[in-house]
C-alpha positions in Angstrom: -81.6 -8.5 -33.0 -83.7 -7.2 -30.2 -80.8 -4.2 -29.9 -81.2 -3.2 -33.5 -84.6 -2.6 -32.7 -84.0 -0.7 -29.4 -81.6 1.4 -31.3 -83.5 1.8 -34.4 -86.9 3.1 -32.0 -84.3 5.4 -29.9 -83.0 6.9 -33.0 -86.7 7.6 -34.7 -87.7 8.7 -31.5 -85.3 11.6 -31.5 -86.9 14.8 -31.7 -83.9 16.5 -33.2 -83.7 13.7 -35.9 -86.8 14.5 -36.5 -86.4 17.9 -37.3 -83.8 17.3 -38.9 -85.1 15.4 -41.4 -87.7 17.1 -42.0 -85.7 20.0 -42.6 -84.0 17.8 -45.5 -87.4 16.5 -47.1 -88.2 20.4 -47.5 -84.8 21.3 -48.9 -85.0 18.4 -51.2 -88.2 19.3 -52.6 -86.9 23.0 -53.0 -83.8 21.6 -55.5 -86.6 19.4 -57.4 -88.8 22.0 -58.0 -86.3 24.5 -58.9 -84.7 21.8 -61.4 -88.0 21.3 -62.8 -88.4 25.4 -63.4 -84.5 25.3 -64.7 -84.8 22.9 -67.7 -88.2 24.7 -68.7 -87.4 28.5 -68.2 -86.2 30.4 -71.3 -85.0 33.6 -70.5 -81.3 34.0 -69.8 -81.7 36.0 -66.5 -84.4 34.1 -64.8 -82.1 30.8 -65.3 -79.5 32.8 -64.0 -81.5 33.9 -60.9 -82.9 30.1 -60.7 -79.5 28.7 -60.8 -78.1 30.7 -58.2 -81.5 29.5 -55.9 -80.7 25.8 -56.8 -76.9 26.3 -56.0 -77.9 27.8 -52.4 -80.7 25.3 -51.7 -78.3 22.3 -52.6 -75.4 23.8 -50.1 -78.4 24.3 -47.6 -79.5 20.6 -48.0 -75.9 19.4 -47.5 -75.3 21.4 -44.4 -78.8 20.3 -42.7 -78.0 16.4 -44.0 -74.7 16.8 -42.1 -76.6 17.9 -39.1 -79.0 14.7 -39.4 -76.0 12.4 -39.7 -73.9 13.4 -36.4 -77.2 13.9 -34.9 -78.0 10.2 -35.6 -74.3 8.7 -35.0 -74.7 11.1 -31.8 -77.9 9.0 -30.6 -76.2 5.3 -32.1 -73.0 6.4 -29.8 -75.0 7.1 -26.9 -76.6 3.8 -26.7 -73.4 1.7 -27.3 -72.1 3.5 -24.4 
């Protein structure tokens, strides 16, 4: 148990996991906002153009969450060495 906690405080204590994440939180809140604007915009174009922004935020957000994730198994790995 007392190893759980070590690992859990190493891997919050990671700057780069940090950033990371934050990096995510943003993203995420870019594809909400431009869902939101999607389902209330009218005009043909505009959705176009919104669409297009939600595609490349969502393909953003994946990369950046892939980051995060060897980022964290990076730290985990390091500690079980």
């Amino acid at each position: 148990m007392a190893q759980q906690s070590k690992l859990r405080n190493e891997i919050t204590s990671s700057q780069l996991v940090q950033e990371l994440l934050d990096e995510v939180a943003a993203e995420f809140e870019k594809v909400l906002e431009l869902r939101q604007r999607l389902t209330k915009e009218k005009d043909a174009d505009k959705r176009g153009y919104l669409e297009s922004q939600l595609y490349v935020a969502m393909v953003r957000s994946e990369v950046i969450l892939n980051s995060a994730i060897q980022e964290w198994d990076r730290v985990v790995d390091e500690e079980l060495e």
